[in-house]
C-alpha positions as CSV (number, residue, x, y, z in Angstrom):
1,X,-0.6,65.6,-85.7
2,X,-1.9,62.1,-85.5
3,X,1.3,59.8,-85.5
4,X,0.1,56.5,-86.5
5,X,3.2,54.0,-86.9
6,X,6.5,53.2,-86.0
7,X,9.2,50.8,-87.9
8,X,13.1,50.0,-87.3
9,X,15.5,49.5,-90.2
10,X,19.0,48.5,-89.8
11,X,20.6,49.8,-93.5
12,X,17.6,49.3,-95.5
13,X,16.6,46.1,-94.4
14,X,13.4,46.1,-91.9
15,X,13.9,44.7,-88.4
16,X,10.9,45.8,-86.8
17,X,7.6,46.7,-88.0
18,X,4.0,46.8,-86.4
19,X,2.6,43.5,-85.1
20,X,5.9,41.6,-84.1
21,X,7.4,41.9,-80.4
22,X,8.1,43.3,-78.6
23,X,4.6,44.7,-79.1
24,X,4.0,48.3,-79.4
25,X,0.1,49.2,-79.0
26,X,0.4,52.7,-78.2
27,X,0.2,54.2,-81.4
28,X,-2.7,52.2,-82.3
29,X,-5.3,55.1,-81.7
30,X,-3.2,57.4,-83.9
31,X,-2.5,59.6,-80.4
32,X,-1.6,63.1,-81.0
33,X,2.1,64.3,-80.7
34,X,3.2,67.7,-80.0
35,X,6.2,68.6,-82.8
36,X,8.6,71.0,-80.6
37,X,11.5,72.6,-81.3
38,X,11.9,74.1,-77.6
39,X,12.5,70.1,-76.5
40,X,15.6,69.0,-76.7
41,X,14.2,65.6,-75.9
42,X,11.5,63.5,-77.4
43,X,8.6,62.2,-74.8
44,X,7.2,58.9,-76.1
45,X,5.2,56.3,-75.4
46,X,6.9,53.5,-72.6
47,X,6.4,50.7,-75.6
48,X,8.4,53.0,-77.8
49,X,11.2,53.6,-75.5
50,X,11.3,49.9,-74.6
51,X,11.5,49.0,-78.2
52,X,14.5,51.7,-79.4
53,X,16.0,50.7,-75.8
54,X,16.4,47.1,-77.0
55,X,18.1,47.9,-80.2
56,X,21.2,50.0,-78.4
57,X,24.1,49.3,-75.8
58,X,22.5,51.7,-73.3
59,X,21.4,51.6,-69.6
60,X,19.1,53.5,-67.6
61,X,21.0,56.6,-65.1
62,X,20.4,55.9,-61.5
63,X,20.3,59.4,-60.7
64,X,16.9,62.1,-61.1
65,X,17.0,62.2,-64.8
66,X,16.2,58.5,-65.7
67,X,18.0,59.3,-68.9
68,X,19.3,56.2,-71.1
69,X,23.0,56.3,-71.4
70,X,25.9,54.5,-73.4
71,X,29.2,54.8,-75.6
72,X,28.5,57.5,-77.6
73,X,29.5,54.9,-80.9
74,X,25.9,53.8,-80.4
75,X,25.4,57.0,-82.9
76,X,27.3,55.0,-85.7
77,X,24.9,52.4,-85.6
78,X,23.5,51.9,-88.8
79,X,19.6,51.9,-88.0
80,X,16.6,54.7,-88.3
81,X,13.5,54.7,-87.0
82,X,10.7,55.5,-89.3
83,X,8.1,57.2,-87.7
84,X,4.6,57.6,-90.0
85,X,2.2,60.2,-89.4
86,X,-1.7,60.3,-90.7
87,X,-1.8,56.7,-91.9
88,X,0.7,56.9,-94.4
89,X,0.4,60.6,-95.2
90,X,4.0,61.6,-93.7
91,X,6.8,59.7,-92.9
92,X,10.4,60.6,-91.4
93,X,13.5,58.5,-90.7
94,X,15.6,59.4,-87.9
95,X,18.8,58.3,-87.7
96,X,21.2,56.6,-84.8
97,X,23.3,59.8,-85.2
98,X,20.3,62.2,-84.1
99,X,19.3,59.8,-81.7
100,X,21.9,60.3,-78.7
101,X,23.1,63.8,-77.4
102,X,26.6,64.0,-75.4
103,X,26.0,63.2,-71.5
104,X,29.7,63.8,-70.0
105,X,32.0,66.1,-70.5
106,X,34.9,63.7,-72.1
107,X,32.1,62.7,-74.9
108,X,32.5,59.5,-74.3
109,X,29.0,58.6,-73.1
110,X,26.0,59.7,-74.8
111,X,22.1,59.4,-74.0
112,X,19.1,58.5,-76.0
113,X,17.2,61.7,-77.0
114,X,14.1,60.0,-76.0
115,X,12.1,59.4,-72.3
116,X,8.7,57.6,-71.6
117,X,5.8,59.8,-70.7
118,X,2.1,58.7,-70.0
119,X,0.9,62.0,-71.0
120,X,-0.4,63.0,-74.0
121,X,0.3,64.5,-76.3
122,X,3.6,63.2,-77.0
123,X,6.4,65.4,-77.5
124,X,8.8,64.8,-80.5
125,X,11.7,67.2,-80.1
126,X,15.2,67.8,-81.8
127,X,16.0,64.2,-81.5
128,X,13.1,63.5,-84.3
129,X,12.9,67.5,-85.5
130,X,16.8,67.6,-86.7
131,X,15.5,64.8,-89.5
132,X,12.5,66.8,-90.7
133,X,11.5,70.1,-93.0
134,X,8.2,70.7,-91.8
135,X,6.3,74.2,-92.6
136,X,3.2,75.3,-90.4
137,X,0.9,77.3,-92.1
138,X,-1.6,78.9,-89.6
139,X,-4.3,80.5,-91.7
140,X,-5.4,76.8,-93.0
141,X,-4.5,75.1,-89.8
142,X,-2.1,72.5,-91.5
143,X,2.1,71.4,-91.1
144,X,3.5,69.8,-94.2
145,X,6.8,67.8,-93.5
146,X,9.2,66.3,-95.9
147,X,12.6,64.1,-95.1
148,X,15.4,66.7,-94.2
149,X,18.5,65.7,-96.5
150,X,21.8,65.9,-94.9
151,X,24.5,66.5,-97.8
């Protein structure tokens, strides 16, 4: 799946969007991304991760995992990422609440759901996959997604 654009809302109001800075040029090719629900993490771009890095209290481990880490009320933040698929055929918003995962044991300290790879294609796991219905049908070689609704 060809995901062609990123944006950052904080409530409904737009924060970041393609063409301001911090400057993401990745996704300018419309790379291919790998939708996998046996990841637990998502693999993106180093742009990307710089950019959602920048909008939470979090800090890089020092240990093998290179994991971003903070208080776990970065989840409560009150910003989604929007990420568009097949310029403008598909988009999904991901919340703050998907975003992190529990780190210790107290649950105190949560990481982003998110690390920088140079390979391609990049991986979206559960941190984006818990925001979307998506149904792959294999005779016509096509995924449909739609905006899960949490209720």
């Amino acid at each position: 799946m060809a995901w062609t654009s990123l944006r950052v809302y904080k409530g409904n109001e737009p924060v970041w969007q393609p063409g301001q800075q911090p400057a993401v040029t990745s996704l300018n090719s419309g790379p291919a991304a790998l939708l996998d629900s046996g990841s637990t993490l998502s693999h993106v771009p180093q742009d990307v991760l710089n950019l959602l890095v920048s909008l939470f209290d979090v800090t890089q481990t020092a240990n093998s995992d290179g994991l971003y880490v903070g208080p776990c009320a970065n989840a409560n933040e009150d910003i989604s990422i929007e990420f568009g698929f097949g310029n403008g055929a598909a988009s999904i918003s991901v919340p703050a609440s998907q975003m992190f995962r529990p780190y210790d044991t107290a649950g105190e300290v949560c990481a982003l759901g998110f690390n920088a790879t140079t390979s391609l294609p990049y991986i979206l796991g559960d941190t984006f996959l818990t925001s979307a219905y998506l149904v792959y049908d294999f005779d016509a070689y096509t995924i449909s997604m739609a905006q899960a609704k949490w209720t």
